[in-house]
N, C-alpha and C positions, 0 to 999 in steps of 0.2 A: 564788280571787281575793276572793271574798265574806268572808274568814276573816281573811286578813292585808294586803287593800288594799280596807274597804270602802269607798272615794270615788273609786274606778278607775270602775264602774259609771255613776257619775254623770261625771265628766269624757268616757268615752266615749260618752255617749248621742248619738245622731245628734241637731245643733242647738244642741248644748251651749256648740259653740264659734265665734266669729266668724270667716266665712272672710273673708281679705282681698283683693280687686280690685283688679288693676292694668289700664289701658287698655293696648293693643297698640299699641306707639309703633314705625313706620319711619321712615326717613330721607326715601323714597320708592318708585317701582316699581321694584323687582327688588331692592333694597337689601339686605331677610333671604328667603331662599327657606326653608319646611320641606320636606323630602320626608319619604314614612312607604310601607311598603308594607303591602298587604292581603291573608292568604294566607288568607280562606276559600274560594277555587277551587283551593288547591295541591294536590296528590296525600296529601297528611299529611291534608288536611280531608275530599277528597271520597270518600278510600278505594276507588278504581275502578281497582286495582292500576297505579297510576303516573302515571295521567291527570287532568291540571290546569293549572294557570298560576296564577302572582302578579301582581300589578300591583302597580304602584309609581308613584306620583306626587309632584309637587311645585307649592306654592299656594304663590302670593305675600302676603308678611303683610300688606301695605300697602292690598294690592286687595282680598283677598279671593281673586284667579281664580287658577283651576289653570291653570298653567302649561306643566305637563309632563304624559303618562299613559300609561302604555306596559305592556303585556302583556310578561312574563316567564317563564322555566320556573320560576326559584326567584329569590324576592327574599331570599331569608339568605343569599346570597356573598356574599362580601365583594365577590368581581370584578364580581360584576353590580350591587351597589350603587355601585361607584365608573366605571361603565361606564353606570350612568345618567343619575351626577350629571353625566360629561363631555358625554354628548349634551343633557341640558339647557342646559348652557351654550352649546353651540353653537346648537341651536334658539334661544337667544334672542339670537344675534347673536355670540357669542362665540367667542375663538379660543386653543384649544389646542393648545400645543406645549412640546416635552420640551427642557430644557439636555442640555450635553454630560455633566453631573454628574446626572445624572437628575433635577431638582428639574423639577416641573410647574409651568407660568406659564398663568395664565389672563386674557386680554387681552378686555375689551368694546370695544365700537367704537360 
């Protein structure tokens, strides 16, 4: 890189560049939920031939507060990621139910 891009060096140096800030804007509570899961207890992490859990949660951007936090065998299915977003919903009041066309509707109260 030194040969044929000697200013790569300099543009990448940590500091080099101004990062830009934005404030976390919600509307209010419950408005954006993030969930993320955390698999350094899965069985891939702790290597004790199959024994673990993931955890998976979700924090409200508005507040700040976790919302949701619930132990898992595996948080990379898909089934179990959309199997927790549903029971968040309902922990916070909310009510799911399927059409005849299968389209899910998610109702707050």
């Amino acid at each position: 890189m030194l040969r044929y891009h000697p200013e790569g060096f300099d543009l990448r140096f940590p500091g080099s560049r101004a990062i830009t800030r934005t404030p976390h804007v919600a509307a209010g509570s419950n408005h954006q939920i993030g969930m993320d899961g955390h698999e350094k207890l899965s069985p891939l992490a702790l290597k004790m031939g199959g024994v673990g859990f993931g955890i998976y949660g979700g924090r409200d951007k508005f507040s700040s507060t976790v919302v949701h936090l619930q132990a898992v065998p595996s948080c990379r299915l898909a089934g179990t990621v959309g199997h927790m977003y549903l029971d968040m919903i309902e922990n916070l009041g909310g009510k799911c139910y399927m059409s005849r066309q299968h389209n899910l509707y998610l109702v707050q109260h």
